[in-house]
C-alpha positions in Angstrom: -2.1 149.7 23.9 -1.2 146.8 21.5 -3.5 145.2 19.3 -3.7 141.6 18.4 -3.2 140.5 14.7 -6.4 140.3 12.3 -6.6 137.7 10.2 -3.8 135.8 8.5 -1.3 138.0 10.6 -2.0 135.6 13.7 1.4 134.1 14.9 2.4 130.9 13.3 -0.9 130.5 11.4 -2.9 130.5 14.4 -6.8 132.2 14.6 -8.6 134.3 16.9 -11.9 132.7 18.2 -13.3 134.8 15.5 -11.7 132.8 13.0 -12.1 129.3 14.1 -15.8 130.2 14.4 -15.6 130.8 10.5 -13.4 128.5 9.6 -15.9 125.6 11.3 -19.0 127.5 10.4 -19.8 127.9 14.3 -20.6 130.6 16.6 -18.3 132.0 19.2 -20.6 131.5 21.6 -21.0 127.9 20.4 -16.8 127.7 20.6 -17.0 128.8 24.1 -19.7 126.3 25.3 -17.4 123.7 24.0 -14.6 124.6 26.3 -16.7 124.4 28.9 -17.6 121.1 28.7 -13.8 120.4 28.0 -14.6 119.2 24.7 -11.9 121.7 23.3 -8.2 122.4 25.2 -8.3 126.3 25.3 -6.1 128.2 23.3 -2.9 129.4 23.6 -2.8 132.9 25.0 -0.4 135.6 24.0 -0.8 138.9 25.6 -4.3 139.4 26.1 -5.6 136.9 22.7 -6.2 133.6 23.0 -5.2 132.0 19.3 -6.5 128.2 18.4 -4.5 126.1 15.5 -5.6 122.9 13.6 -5.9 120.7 16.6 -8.9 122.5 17.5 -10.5 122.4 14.4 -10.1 118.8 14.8 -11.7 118.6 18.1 -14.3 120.2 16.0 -14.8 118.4 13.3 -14.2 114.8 15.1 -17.3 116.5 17.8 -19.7 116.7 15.2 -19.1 113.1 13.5 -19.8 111.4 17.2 -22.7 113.8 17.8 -24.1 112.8 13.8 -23.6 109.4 15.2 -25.7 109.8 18.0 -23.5 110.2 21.2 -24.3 113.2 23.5 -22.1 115.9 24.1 -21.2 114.6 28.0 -20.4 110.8 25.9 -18.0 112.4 23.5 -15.8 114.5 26.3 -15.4 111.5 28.2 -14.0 109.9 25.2 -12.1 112.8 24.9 -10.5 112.9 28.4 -9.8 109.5 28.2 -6.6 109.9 26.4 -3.1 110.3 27.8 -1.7 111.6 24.5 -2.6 114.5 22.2 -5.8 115.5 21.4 -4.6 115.0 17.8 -3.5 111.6 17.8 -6.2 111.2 19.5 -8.7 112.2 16.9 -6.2 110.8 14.0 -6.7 107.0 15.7 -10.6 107.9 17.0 -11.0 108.6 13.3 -9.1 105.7 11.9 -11.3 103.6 14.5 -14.6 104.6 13.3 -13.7 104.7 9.5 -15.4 102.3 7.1 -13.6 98.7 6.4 -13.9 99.8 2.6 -14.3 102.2 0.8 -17.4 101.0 -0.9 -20.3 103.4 -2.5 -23.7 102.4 -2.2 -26.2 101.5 -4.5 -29.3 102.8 -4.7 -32.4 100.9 -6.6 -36.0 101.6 -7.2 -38.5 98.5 -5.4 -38.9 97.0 -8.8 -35.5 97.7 -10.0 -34.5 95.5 -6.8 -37.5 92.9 -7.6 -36.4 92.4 -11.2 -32.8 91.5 -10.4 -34.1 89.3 -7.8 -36.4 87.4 -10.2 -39.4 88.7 -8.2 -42.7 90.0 -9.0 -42.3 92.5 -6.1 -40.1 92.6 -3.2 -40.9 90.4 0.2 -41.2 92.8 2.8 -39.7 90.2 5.4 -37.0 89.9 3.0 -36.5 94.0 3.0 -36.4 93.8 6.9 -34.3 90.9 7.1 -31.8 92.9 4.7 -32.1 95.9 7.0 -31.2 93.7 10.5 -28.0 92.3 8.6 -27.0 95.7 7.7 -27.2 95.0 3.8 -29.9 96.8 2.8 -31.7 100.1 3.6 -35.0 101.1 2.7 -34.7 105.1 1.7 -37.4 107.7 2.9 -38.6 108.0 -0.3 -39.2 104.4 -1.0 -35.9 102.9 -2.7 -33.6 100.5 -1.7 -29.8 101.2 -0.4 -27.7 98.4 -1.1 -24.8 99.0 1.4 -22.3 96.5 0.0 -22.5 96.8 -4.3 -19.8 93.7 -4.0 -22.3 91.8 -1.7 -25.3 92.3 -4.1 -23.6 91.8 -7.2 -22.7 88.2 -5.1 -26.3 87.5 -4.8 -27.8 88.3 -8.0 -25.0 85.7 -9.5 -26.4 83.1 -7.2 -29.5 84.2 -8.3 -29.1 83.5 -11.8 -27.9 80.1 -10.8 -31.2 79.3 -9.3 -30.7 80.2 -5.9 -33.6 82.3 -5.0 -33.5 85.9 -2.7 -34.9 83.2 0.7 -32.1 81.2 -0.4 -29.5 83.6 -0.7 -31.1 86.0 2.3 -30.2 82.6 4.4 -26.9 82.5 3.5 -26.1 86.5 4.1 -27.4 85.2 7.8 -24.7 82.7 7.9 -22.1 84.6 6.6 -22.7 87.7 9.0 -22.5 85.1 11.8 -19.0 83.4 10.5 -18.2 87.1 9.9 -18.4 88.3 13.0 -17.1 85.8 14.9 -13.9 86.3 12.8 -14.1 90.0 13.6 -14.4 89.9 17.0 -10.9 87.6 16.9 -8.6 90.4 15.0 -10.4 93.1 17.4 -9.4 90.8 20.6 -5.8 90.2 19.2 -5.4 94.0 18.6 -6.9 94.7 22.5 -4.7 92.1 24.1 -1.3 92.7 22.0 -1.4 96.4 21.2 -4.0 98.3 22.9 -3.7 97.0 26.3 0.5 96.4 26.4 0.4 100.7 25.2 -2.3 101.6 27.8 -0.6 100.5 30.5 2.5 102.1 29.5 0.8 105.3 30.1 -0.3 106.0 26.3 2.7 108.0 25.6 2.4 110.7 23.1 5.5 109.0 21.0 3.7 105.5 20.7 0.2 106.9 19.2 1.7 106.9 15.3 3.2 103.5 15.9 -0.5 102.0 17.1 -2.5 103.7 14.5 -0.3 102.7 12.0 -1.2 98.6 14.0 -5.1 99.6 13.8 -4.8 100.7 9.9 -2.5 97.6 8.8 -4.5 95.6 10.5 -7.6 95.5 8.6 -6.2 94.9 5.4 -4.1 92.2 6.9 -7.5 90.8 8.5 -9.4 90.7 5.0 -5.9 88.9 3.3 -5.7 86.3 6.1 -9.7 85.6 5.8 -9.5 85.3 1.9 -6.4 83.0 2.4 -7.8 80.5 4.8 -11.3 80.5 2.8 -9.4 79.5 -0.3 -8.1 76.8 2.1 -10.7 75.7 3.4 -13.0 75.6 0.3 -10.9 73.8 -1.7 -10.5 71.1 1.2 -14.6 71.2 1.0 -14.7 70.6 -2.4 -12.7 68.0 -2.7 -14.4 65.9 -0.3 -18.2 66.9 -1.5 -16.8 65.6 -5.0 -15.1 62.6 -4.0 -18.5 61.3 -1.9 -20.4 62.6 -5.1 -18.1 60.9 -7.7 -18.0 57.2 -5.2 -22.0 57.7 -4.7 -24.0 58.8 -7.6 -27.2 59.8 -7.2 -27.6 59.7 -3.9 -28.3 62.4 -2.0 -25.7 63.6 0.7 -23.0 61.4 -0.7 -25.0 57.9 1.3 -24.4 54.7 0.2 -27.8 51.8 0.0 -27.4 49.5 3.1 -26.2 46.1 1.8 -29.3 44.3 2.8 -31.3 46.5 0.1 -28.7 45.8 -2.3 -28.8 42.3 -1.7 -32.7 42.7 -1.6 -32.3 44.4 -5.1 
C-alpha cells in the first residue's frame, strides 16, 4: 500500500490538509467546514490524498479579512461564487477592491495633545463625534484620539494657526467629504459602466481578470491626479475673480458696490 508524501515531499509544492491547517494556523476540522460551505474549491486528489496549493491559502486568508470586516460566512461564499474566473484573480481584484486609497498611517494623540493643537482648552465632544461621522477621527478605547488621515490633520491645524478655528475647519471637512464623494461615486460609475459591466457580460473570462485589475489599480491614482488637476483649475479661476471684486471694491464685504443714491446722498 502506497503512502502519500509528508511534508515538503507533496507533489509540486502542494500540502496535505495537515499542512494548510498549519500553514493558516486553522484546524482541519475548521478546513473542512469551509468546504462545506463552498468557501474553499476542494483539493486536488491524487490517489487517495487530497493536496491544497496557494489558491487556497488565499481563499483563506481573503475569508478572514471579510469576516474581520463584519460579513457572515453565508455573505462571503456568495461573493465567492459569484465569480466566473479563478478563485485567484478573484481574491487578487476582491483584495485590490477593498484596499485603502493610500497608504496612510494613522496618528494617534492624547485628548489634550489633540486640544492644544486645536487651540482648545479641551476638546468639544460634538466636535469628536462629528470627526468620527466623517470618518476623520476615532476616539480609542482607552481614551485617545485616532487621526485617520495625518495629511488631513496636518491641513487643519495650518488653518488653525491662520485663525480658522476647529467649528470652522470641522465645517469645511463636512463640505469637502460631500464634494468628495460625489467625485468618487463618478470614477466608480465610469469604472461599472466602461469596464466592469462590458467584461461581465462577456462571461468574466479567466484571461480578462489581470487586464481589469490592472483598470481598478490605475484607476485610483489616475482619479486623485485628475481631481488635483481640475482643483488647481478651478481655484485659480476662484481666485482670480474674489481678487478682482476685492481689488474694484474695497472694503466692502462680498465684493458689493454702495447704491448710487447713497453715494450721491454721501
Amino acid at each position: 500500500m502506497s503512502r502519500a508524501p509528508k511534508g515538503g515531499n507533496a507533489p509540486n509544492g502542494k500540502m496535505t490538509i495537515g499542512e494548510l491547517a498549519r500553514r493558516t494556523g486553522m484546524t482541519v476540522r475548521n478546513i473542512r467546514a469551509h468546504q462545506t460551505r463552498g468557501l474553499l474549491p476542494p483539493p486536488e486528489v491524487q490517489g487517495r490524498t487530497g493536496y491544497y496549493n496557494e489558491e487556497h491559502v488565499a481563499r483563506i486568508e481573503l475569508t478572514r479579512e471579510m469576516q474581520a470586516e463584519g460579513l457572515n460566512l453565508e455573505a462571503i461564499r456568495r461573493v465567492l461564487e459569484s465569480t466566473g474566473g479563478s478563485s485567484k484573480e478573484m481574491v487578487d481584484f476582491a483584495r485590490a477592491v477593498r484596499a485603502p486609497f493610500e497608504d496612510e498611517t494613522p496618528e494617534i494623540f492624547s485628548a489634550k495633545e489633540l486640544a492644544s493643537a486645536w487651540g482648545v482648552k479641551e476638546l468639544d465632544p460634538k466636535l469628536l463625534r462629528h470627526g468620527e461621522k466623517l470618518g476623520i477621527l476615532r476616539e480609542l478605547p482607552d481614551g485617545k484620539i485616532e487621526a485617520i488621515s495625518p495629511r488631513l490633520h496636518r491641513a487643519s491645524l495650518a488653518l488653525n494657526e491662520f485663525g480658522v478655528g476647529p467649528e470652522a475647519g470641522m465645517s469645511l471637512a463636512d463640505k469637502l467629504r460631500d464634494h468628495a464623494e460625489a467625485v468618487s461615486r463618478i470614477y466608480i460609475d465610469l469604472f461599472v459602466k466602461e469596464i466592469w459591466e462590458p467584461f461581465d457580460r462577456a462571461g468574466r473570462s479567466e484571461e480578462e481578470w489581470p487586464r481589469v485589475l490592472e483598470a481598478l489599480e490605475k484607476m485610483r491614482p489616475l482619479a486623485s491626479d485628475a481631481l488635483v488637476a481640475m482643483f488647481q483649475i478651478t481655484m485659480g479661476e476662484a481666485t482670480e475673480k474674489a481678487a478682482e471684486q476685492t481689488l474694484r471694491n474695497p472694503g466692502k464685504p462680498g465684493g458689493k458696490r454702495p447704491s448710487k443714491s447713497r453715494r450721491s446722498k454721501s
